[in-house]
C-alpha positions in Angstrom: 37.3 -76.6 -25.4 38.5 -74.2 -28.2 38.7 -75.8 -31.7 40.6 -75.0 -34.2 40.4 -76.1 -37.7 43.3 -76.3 -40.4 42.4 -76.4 -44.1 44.6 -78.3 -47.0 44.3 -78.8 -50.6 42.2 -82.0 -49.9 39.5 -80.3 -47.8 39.4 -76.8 -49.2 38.2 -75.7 -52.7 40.5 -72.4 -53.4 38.1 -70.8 -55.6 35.0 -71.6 -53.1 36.5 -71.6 -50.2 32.3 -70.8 -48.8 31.9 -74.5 -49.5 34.2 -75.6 -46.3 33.5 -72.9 -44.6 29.4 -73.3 -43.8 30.6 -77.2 -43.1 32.7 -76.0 -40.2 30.6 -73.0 -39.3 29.5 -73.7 -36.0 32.0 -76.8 -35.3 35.2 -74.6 -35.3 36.2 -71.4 -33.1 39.3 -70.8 -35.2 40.2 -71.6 -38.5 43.5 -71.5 -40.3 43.9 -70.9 -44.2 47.2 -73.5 -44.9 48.6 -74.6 -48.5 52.0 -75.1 -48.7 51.8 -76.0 -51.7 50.0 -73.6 -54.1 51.6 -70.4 -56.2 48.6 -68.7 -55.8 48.7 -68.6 -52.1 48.2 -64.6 -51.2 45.4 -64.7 -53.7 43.9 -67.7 -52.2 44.6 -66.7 -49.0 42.7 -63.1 -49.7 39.7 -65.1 -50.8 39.4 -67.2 -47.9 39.9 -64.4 -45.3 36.9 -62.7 -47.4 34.3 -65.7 -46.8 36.2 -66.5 -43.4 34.6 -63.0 -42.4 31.2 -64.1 -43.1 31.3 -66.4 -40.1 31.3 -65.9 -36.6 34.9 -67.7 -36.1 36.8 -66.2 -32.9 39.8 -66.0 -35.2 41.0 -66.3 -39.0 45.1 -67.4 -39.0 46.9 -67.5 -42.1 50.2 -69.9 -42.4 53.7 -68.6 -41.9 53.1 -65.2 -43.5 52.9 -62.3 -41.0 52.8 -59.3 -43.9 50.7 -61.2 -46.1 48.4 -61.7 -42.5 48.4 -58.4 -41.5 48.0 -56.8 -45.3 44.5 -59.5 -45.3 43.5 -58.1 -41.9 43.4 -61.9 -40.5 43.1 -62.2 -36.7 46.8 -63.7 -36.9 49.8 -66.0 -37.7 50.2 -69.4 -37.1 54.1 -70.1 -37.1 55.8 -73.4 -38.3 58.2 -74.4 -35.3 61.1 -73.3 -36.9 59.9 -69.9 -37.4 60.2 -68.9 -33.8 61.9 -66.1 -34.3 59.0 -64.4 -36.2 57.3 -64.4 -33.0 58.1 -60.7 -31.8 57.6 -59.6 -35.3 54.8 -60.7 -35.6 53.5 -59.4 -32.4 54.8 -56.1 -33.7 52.5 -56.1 -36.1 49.5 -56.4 -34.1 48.8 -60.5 -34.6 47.1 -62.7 -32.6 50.6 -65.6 -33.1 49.9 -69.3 -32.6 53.3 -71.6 -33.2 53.5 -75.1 -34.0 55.3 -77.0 -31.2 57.2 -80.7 -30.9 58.8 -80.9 -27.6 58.8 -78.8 -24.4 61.5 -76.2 -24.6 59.7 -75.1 -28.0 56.4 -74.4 -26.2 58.5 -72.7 -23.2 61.0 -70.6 -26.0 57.7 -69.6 -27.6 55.8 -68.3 -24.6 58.9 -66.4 -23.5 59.0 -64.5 -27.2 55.7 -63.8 -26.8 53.5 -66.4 -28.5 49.7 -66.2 -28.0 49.2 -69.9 -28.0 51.0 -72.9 -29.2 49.7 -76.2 -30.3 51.7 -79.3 -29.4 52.0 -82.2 -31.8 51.5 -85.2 -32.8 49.4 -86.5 -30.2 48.3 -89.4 -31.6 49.1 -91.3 -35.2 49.6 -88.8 -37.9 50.4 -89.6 -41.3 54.1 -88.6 -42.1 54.5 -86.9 -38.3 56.7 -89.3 -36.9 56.1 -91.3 -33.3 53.2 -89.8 -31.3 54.0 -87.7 -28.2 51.3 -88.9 -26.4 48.9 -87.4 -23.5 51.7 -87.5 -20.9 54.1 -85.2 -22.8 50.7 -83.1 -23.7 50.2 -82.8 -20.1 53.8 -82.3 -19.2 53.5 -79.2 -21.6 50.4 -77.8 -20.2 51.5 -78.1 -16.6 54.7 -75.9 -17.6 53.0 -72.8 -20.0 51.0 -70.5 -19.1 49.8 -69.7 -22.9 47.0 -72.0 -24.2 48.6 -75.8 -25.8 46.4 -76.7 -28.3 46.9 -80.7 -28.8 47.3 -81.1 -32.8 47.5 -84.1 -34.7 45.6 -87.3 -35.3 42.1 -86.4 -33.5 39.3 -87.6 -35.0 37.1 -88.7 -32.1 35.0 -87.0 -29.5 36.8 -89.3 -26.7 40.1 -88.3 -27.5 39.2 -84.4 -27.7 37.9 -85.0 -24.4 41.5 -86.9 -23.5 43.1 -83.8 -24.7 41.0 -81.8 -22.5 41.5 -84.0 -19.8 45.2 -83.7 -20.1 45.3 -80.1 -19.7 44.6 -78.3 -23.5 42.5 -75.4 -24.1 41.9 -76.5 -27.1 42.5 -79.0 -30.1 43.5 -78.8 -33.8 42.3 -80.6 -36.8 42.5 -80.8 -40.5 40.5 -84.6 -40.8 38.1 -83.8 -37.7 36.9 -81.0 -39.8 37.1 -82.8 -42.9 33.7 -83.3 -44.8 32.9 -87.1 -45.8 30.9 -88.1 -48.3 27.7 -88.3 -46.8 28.0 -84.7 -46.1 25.3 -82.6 -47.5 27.7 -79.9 -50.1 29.0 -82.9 -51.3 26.3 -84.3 -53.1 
């Protein structure tokens, strides 16, 4: 089961962005540099690809920005749903293109414009994400794409990845999975 981890200001240090990294190293196959709300971001961004490329992840996405992705050399793009038409573009430019997803005809629109993967979300509770989808539209979604759905939002556990799984995802997304707690050693 690929996972996939998604940074934010509360669980990434922009100016040592190492720190996350070696906690994730060997938890996550994929990682995804995401703040949507910082000025600095392509600086940022070009700091994290640099440590990113220190590790042995499968892939290193940035958020939204194909040019700014493909100037970094990062592995790809991981599209906001609403960005769909990006996808070809971004394809174009030689990116490995991952798209946020909410309902089934996004995941099907996105695999017909070319989309790599897609992650499918929320599964379960999410704060500010609205009313789950559940693991029978999960499985609903996986049954009809042939890209990889990775299940995104509110997984925490080991038995839910494994529900995920279960249902038919390749994979599954996480900022708080990932996040480190305070017993964690690079806290202290």
């Amino acid at each position: 089961m690929l996972s996939y981890a998604i940074t934010d200001p509360s669980t990434l240090s922009s100016d040592h962005p190492d720190i996350y990294l070696s906690h994730i190293d060997g938890k996550a196959d994929m990682v995804l540099y995401r703040d949507k709300q910082n000025d600095r971001y392509s600086e940022n961004a070009k700091r994290f690809i640099r440590a990113a490329k220190a590790y042995p992840f499968d892939k290193i996405v940035l958020h939204n920005d194909t040019l700014l992705a493909k100037d970094l050399e990062a592995d790809g793009v991981h599209l906001s749903s609403d960005r769909m038409e990006a996808i070809p573009f971004a394809k174009q430019e030689g990116l490995f293109v991952i798209i946020s997803t909410h309902a089934l005809d996004e995941a099907l629109r996105a695999e017909k414009l070319g989309a790599d993967m897609v992650t499918f979300s929320p599964i379960f509770d999410t704060p500010n994400k609205g009313k789950p989808v559940g693991l029978e539209k999960l499985r609903e979604v996986c049954s009809a794409v042939s890209i990889p759905v990775i299940a995104l939002g509110g997984i925490l556990t080991p038995e839910q990845i494994g529900a995920c799984q279960e249902a038919g995802a390749k994979g599954f997304a996480s900022i708080r999975y990932f996040k480190p707690t305070e017993d964690d050693e690079w806290k202290k």
